[in-house]
C-alpha positions in Angstrom: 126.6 56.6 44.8 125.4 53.7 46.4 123.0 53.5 49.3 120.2 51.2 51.5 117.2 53.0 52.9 115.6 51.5 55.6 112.7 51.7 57.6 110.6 54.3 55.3 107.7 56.1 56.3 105.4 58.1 53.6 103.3 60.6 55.0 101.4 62.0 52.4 99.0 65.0 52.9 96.9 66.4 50.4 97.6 70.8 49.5 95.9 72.7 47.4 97.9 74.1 43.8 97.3 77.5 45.0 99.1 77.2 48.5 102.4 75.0 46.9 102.5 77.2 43.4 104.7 79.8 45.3 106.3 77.8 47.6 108.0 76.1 44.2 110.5 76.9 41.9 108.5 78.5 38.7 111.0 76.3 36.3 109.1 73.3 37.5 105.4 72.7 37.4 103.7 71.1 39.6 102.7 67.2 39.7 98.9 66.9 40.6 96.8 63.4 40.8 93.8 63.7 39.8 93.7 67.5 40.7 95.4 67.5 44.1 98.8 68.5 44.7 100.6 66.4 47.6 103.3 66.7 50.5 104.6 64.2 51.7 106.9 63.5 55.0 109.5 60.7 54.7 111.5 59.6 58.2 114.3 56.8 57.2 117.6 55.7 57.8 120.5 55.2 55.7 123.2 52.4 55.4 126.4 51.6 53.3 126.2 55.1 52.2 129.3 55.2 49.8 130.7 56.4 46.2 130.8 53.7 43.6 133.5 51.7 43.5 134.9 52.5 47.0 133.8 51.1 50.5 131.7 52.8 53.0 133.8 54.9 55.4 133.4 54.3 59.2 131.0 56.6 60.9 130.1 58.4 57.7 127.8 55.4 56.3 124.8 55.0 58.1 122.8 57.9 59.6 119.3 58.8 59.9 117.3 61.3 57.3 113.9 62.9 57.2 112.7 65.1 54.1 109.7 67.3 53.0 109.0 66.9 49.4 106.4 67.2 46.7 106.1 66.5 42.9 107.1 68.1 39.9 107.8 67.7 35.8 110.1 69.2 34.1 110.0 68.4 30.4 107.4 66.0 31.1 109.6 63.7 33.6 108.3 63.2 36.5 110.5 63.5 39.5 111.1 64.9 43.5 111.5 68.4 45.0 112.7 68.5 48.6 111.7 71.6 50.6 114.1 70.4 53.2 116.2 67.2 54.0 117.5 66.0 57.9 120.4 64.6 58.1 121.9 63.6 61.4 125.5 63.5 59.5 127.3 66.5 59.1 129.6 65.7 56.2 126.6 64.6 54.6 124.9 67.7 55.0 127.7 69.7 53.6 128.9 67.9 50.7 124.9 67.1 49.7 124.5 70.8 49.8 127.9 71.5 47.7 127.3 69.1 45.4 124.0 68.8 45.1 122.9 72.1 46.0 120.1 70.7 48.0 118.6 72.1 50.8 120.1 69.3 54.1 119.5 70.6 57.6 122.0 69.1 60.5 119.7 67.3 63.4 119.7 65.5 66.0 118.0 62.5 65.4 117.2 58.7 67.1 115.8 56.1 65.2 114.7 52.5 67.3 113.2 49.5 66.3 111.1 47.7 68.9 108.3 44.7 69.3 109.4 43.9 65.2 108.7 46.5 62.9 107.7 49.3 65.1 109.5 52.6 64.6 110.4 54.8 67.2 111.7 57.8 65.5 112.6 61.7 66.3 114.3 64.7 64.4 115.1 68.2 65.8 116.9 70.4 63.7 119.7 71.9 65.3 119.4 75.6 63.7 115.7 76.8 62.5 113.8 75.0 65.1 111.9 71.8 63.3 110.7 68.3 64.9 109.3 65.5 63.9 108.5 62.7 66.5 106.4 59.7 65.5 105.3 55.7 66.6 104.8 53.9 63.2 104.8 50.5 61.5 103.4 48.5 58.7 99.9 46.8 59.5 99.2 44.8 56.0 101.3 42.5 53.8 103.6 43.6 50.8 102.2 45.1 47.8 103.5 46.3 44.6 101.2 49.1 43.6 99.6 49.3 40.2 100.5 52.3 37.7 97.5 54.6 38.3 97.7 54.0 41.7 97.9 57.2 44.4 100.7 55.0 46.4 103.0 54.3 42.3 102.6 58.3 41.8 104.1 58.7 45.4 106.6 57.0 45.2 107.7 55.8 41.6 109.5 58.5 40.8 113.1 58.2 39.4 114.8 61.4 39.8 114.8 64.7 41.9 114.8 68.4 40.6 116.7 71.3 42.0 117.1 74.9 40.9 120.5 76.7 41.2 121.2 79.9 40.1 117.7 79.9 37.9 118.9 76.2 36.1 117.1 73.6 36.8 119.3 70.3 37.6 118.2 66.3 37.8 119.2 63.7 39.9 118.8 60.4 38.3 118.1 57.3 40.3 117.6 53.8 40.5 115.6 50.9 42.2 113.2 47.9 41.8 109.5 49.1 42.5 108.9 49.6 46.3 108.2 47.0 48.3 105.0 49.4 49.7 103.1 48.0 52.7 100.0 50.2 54.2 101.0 51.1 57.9 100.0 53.1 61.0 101.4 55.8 62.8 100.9 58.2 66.2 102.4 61.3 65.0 103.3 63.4 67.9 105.2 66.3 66.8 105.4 67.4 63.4 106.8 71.1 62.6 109.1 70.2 59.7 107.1 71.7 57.1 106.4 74.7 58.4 110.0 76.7 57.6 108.9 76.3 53.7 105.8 77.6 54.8 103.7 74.9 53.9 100.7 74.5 56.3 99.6 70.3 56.6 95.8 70.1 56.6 94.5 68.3 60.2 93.9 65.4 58.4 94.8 62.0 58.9 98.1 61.2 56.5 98.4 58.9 53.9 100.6 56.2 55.0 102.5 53.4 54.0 105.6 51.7 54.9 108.9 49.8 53.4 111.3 48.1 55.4 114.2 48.3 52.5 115.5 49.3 49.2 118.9 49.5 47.8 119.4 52.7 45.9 121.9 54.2 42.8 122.5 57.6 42.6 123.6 59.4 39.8 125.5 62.5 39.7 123.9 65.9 39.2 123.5 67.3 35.8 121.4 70.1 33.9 117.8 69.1 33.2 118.4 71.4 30.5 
């Protein structure tokens, strides 16, 4: 698949190994930096949303998406593991699930851009109550992040993991580095973590911000 994200914000907080270990699939161990496991929060929205080779289809293209993840190896590749993933598309939901066998939510959700680059955006899942409502935008230049930087293990990471029926299964995927920039935000409402049962610490997020990336998608196959 093909696909442009726009407007991404990372929300990273910091959770202890002991809290995520049983939260987590036990065929994937966890990623730590320099100790410290991480969850992070990532509003967006989506565009030209299409298979390769074939045109984006009219109303099924270009939605908005929200997902709660963390880090994970799995034969010493780094990749993703989403707790959950908003999707304001429910065809999108449905075949991601059937097909991908990850775990997509149907919300209601309203992204808008206003004075530039600040993001007005809100989620409310439309079964198992979960909202996120937030003010953000990028306050510093563009900067591509060194290896061995917190923000490169954030979000460098070219594949996502998912465990079906006790396999574990990897989603390849492709992009330049991230164009990162640091940002701020005014997070008003943010429950989407807690159906995994992940408690966020009442700290203030790590946050940075990029405005767009084009993205290749491979098809799902055994990380075995």
């Amino acid at each position: 698949m093909q696909q442009t994200w726009h407007d991404l914000l990372f929300a990273h907080w910091p959770v202890s190994f002991e809290q995520l270990r049983p939260l987590v699939p036990a065929q994937l161990s966890l990623d730590t930096f320099d100790g410290q496991c991480w969850i992070g929060v990532v509003p967006f929205w989506m565009s030209g949303v299409r298979s390769r080779g074939l045109p984006p289809v009219p109303g099924l293209s270009r939605f908005p998406e929200l997902n709660v993840r963390t880090y994970v190896t799995h034969d010493e590749k780094p990749g993703v593991y989403f707790f959950s993933l908003d999707a304001a598309n429910l065809p999108a939901v449905w075949g991601a699930r059937a097909f991908y066998h990850l775990p997509y939510f149907w919300a209601a959700m309203k992204v808008i851009r206003q004075n530039g680059p600040t993001i007005i955006y809100r989620s409310s899942r439309r079964k198992n109550p979960a909202e996120f409502h937030a003010v953000y935008s990028p306050n510093h230049p563009i900067q591509l992040r060194e290896k061995g930087s917190l923000e490169h293990w954030f979000t460098e990471r070219y594949c996502l993991y998912t465990v079906h029926q006790q396999r574990v299964f990897r989603c390849d995927i492709h992009h330049l580095p991230w164009p990162l920039q640091d940002a701020e935000a005014e997070i008003l409402k943010n429950t989407v973590a807690s159906p995994a049962g992940i408690i966020l610490p009442a700290t203030k997020p790590q946050l940075q911000f990029a405005e767009r990336l084009d993205v290749l998608i491979w098809p799902l196959r055994s990380a075995d």
